[in-house]
C-alpha positions in Angstrom: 108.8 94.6 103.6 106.0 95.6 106.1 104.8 91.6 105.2 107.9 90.6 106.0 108.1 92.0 109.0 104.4 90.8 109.7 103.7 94.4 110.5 100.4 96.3 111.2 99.4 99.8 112.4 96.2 100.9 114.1 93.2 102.8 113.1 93.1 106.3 114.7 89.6 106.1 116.6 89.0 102.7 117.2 92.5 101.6 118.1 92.3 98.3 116.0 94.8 96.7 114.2 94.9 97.2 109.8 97.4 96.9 107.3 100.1 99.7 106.9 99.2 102.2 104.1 102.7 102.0 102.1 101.5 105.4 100.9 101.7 108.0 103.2 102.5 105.7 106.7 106.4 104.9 107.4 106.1 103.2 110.4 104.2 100.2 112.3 104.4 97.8 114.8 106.2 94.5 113.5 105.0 91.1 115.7 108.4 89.2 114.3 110.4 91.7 116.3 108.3 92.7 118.6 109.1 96.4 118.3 108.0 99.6 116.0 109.6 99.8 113.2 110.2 102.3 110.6 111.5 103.4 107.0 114.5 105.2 107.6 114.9 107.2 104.5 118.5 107.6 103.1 119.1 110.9 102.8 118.2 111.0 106.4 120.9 108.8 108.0 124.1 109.9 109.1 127.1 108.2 110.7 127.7 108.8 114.6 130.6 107.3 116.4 130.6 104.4 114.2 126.5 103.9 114.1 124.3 104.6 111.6 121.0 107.4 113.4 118.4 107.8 111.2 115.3 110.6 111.9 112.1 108.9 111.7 109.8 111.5 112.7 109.6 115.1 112.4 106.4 117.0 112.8 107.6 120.2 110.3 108.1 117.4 107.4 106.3 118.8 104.7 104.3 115.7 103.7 102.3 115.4 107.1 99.7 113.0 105.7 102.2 110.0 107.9 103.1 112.0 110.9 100.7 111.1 113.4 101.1 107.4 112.6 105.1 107.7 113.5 104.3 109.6 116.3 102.2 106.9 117.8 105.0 104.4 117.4 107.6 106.8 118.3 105.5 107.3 122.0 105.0 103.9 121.9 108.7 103.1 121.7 109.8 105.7 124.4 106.9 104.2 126.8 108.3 100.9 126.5 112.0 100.0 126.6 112.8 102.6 123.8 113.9 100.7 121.8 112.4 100.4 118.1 114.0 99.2 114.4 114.3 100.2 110.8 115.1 99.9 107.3 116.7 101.6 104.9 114.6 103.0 102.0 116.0 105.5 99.2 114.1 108.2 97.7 113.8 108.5 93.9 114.2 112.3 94.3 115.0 113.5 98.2 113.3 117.0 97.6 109.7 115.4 95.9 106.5 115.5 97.9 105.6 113.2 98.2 108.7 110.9 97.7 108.5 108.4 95.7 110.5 104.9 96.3 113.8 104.2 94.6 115.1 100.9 96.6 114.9 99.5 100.0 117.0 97.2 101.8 114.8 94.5 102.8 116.8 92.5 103.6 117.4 93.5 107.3 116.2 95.7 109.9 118.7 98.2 112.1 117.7 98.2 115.8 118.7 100.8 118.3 117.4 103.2 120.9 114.7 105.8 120.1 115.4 109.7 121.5 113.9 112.4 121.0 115.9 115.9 120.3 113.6 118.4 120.3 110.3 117.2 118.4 112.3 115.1 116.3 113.0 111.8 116.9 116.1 109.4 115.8 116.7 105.8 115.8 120.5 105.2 116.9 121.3 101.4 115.6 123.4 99.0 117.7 122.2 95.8 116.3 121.6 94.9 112.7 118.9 91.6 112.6 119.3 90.0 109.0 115.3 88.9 107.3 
């Protein structure tokens, strides 16, 4: 997917651009759409007046090892336009760290505005962009 979206993150000293670490990073910066984009894990979407909000960060996740990557593109998002995307990804078991991957849509990305609510921050979709 990250290919896809001809994605890339950057390296925490230097500030240069390398490949996403599928691993422990759920988020990036995708040239196609010009905006960060993130997983959006299933089992942390919900339904809000008719739109789908997913969390994308949250500092007291358990599995911190991707944390400050999302919070980079979270910032990143908020200082300019906030606006940012994502895809769906499931989990092959919610409650595992770290998860594991069970499916992921990749066949479209969910853009939206970016908020935070406390440290957290969600991803509130008014668009979907089919790949």
């Amino acid at each position: 997917m990250w290919q896809k979206l001809d994605a890339h993150t950057l390296t925490a000293k230097e500030g240069a651009e390398r490949n996403i670490n599928v691993r422990n990073e759920w988020g990036g910066y995708s040239r196609r759409l010009s905006l960060p984009v993130f997983t959006g894990w299933q089992d942390h979407t919900r339904s809000v007046n008719g739109k789908t909000r997913v969390l994308v960060s949250d500092p007291a996740w358990l599995n911190k090892a991707g944390v400050n990557n999302q919070e980079r593109w979270v910032e990143y998002a908020l200082e300019n336009g906030g606006e940012a995307a994502f895809f769906v990804i499931k989990a092959v078991d919610p409650t595992a760290v770290p998860r594991q991957v069970e499916w992921l849509d990749d066949g479209r990305v969910l853009c939206g505005t970016i908020e935070r609510v406390g440290l957290q921050a969600f991803i509130t979709a008014n668009r979907v962009i089919n790949l």
